[in-house]
C-alpha positions in Angstrom: 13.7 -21.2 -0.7 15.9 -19.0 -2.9 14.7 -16.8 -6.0 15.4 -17.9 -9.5 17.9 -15.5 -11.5 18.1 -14.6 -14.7 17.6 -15.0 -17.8 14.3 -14.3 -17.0 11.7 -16.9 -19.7 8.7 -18.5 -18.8 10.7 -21.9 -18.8 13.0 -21.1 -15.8 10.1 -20.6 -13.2 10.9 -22.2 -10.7 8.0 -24.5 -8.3 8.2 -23.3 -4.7 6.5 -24.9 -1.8 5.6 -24.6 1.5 4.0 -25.7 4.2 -3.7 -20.9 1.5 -1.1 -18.1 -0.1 0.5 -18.8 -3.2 3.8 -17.1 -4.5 5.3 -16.2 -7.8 9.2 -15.9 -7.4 10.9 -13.0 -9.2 14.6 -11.1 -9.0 15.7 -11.0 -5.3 18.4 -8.0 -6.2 15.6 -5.7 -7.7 13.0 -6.3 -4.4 15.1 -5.2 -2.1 16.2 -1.6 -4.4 12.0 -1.2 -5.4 10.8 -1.5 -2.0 8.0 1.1 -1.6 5.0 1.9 0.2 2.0 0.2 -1.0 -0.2 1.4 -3.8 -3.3 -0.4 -6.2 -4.6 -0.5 -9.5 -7.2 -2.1 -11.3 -6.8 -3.5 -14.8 -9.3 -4.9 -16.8 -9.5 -7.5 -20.1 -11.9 -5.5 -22.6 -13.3 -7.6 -25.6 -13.7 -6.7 -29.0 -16.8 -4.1 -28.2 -15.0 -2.7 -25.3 -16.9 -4.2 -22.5 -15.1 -5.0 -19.6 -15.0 -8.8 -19.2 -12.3 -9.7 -16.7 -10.6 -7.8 -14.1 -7.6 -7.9 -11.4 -7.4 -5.5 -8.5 -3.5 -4.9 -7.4 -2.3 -4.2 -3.8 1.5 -3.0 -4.0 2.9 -3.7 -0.2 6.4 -5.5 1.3 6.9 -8.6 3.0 10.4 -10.0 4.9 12.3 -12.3 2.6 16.3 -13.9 4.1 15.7 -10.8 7.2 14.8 -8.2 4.3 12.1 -6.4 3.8 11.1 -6.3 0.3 8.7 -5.0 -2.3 5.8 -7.2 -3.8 2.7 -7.2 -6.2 -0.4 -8.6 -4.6 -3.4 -9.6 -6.6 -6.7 -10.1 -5.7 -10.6 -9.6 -6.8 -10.0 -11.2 -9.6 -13.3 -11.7 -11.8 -14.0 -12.7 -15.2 -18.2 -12.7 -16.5 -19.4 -16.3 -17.3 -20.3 -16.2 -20.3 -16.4 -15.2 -21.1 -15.0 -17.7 -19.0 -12.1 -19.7 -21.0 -11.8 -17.0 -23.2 -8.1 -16.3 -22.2 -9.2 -12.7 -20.5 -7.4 -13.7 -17.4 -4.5 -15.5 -18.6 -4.4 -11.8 -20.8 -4.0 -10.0 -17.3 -1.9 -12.0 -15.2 0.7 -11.4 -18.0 0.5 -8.3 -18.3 0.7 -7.6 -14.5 3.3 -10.3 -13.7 5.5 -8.3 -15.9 4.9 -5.3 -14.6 6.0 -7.1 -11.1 9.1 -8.5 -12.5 10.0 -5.2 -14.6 9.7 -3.3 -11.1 11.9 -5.4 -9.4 9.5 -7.5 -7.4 10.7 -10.8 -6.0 7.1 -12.4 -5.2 3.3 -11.5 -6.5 1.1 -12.9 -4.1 -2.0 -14.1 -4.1 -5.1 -15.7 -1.9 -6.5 -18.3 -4.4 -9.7 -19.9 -5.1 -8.3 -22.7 -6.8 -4.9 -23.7 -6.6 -4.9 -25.6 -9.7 -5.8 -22.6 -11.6 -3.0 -19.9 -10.4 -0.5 -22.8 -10.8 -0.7 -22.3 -14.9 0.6 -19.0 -14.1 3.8 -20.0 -12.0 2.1 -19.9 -8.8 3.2 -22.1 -6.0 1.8 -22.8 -2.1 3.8 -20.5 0.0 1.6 -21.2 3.3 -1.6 -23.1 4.1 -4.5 -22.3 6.4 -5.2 -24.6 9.3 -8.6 -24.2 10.9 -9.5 -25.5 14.5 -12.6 -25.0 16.2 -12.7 -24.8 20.3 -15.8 -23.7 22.7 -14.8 -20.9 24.4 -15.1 -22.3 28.1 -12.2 -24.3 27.1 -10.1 -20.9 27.4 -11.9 -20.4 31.3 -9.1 -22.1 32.8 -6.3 -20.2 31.2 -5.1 -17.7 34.0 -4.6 -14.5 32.7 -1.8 -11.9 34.3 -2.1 -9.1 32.1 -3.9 -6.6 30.9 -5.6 -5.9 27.1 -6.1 -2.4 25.3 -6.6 -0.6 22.4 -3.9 1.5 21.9 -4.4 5.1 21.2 -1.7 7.1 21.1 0.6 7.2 18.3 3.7 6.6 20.4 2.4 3.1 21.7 1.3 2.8 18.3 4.8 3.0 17.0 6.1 0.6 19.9 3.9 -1.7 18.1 5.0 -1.0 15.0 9.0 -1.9 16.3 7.6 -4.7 18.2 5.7 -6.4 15.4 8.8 -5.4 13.0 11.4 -7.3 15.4 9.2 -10.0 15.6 8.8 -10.8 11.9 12.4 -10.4 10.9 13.4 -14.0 10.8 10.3 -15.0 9.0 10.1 -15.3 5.3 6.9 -13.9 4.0 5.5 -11.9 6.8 3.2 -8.8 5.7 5.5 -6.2 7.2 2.2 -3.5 7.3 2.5 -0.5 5.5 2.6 3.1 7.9 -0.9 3.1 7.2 -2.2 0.0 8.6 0.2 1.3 11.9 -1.6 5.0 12.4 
């Protein structure tokens, strides 16, 4: 899976795939110089009388990409009032945040979906899928067990978790690297 390059137009989107997130690609170059830590926003579609009709919370966080670590826009809580469904209120946001993304450099926005038909109009493609399997737990009883499991609580193991995780992840594309936050 490689990034599209410029010139940047709507046209030139490429479809990614692969084997429930979904990805929009953006400018692999300006990721890797705009990674930072994570921040959010909220932004809301307002209709003629001002009331707030639609809105999009925004997570800012990095992910690995080709053993990088890069920056990327993550949306989610996205809501629009029925009665102003179909109005265009979303289509609204996701334009102006997915230029935001690209303008910052970003090389994915990510997303959790509830309908991947819908986020496809917007450029969105699968970038994993969920697999769900259901066991009783007396089918783990056999499984012999030769170590030990603890919270960690000091902020040096912490950070050997951090490194450990961090090594781990390199060689896969996509991986939630954490932010310092999520590691304290």
């Amino acid at each position: 899976m490689r990034p599209w390059e410029p010139p940047y137009d709507e046209q030139s989107i490429p479809k990614r795939s692969r084997a429930g997130k979904l990805l929009h690609p953006w400018d692999e170059k300006g990721a890797r110089e705009s990674a930072e830590h994570p921040k959010s926003d909220v932004w809301g579609a307002f209709d003629e009388a001002g009331r707030l009709i639609s809105a999009v919370s925004t997570l800012r966080h990095t992910m690995t990409y080709e053993r990088a670590v890069l920056s990327c826009g993550e949306l989610h809580m996205v809501g629009t009032l029925p009665e102003t469904r179909g109005s265009g209120a979303v289509r609204s946001l996701m334009g102006v945040i997915l230029r935001e993304y690209k303008d910052n450099g970003d090389l994915f926005a990510t997303l959790i979906p509830f309908s991947f038909a819908f986020y496809r109009k917007f450029g969105f493609e699968a970038a994993s899928e969920m697999v769900e399997q259901k066991a009783d737990i007396q089918q783990f009883s056999s499984f012999k067990q030769t170590f030990a499991v603890n919270r960690i609580l000091s902020q040096e193991a912490v950070d050997e978790a951090h490194a450990l995780y961090m090594n781990f992840i390199r060689d896969y594309n996509l991986a939630d690297t954490g932010t310092d936050e999520k590691w304290i």
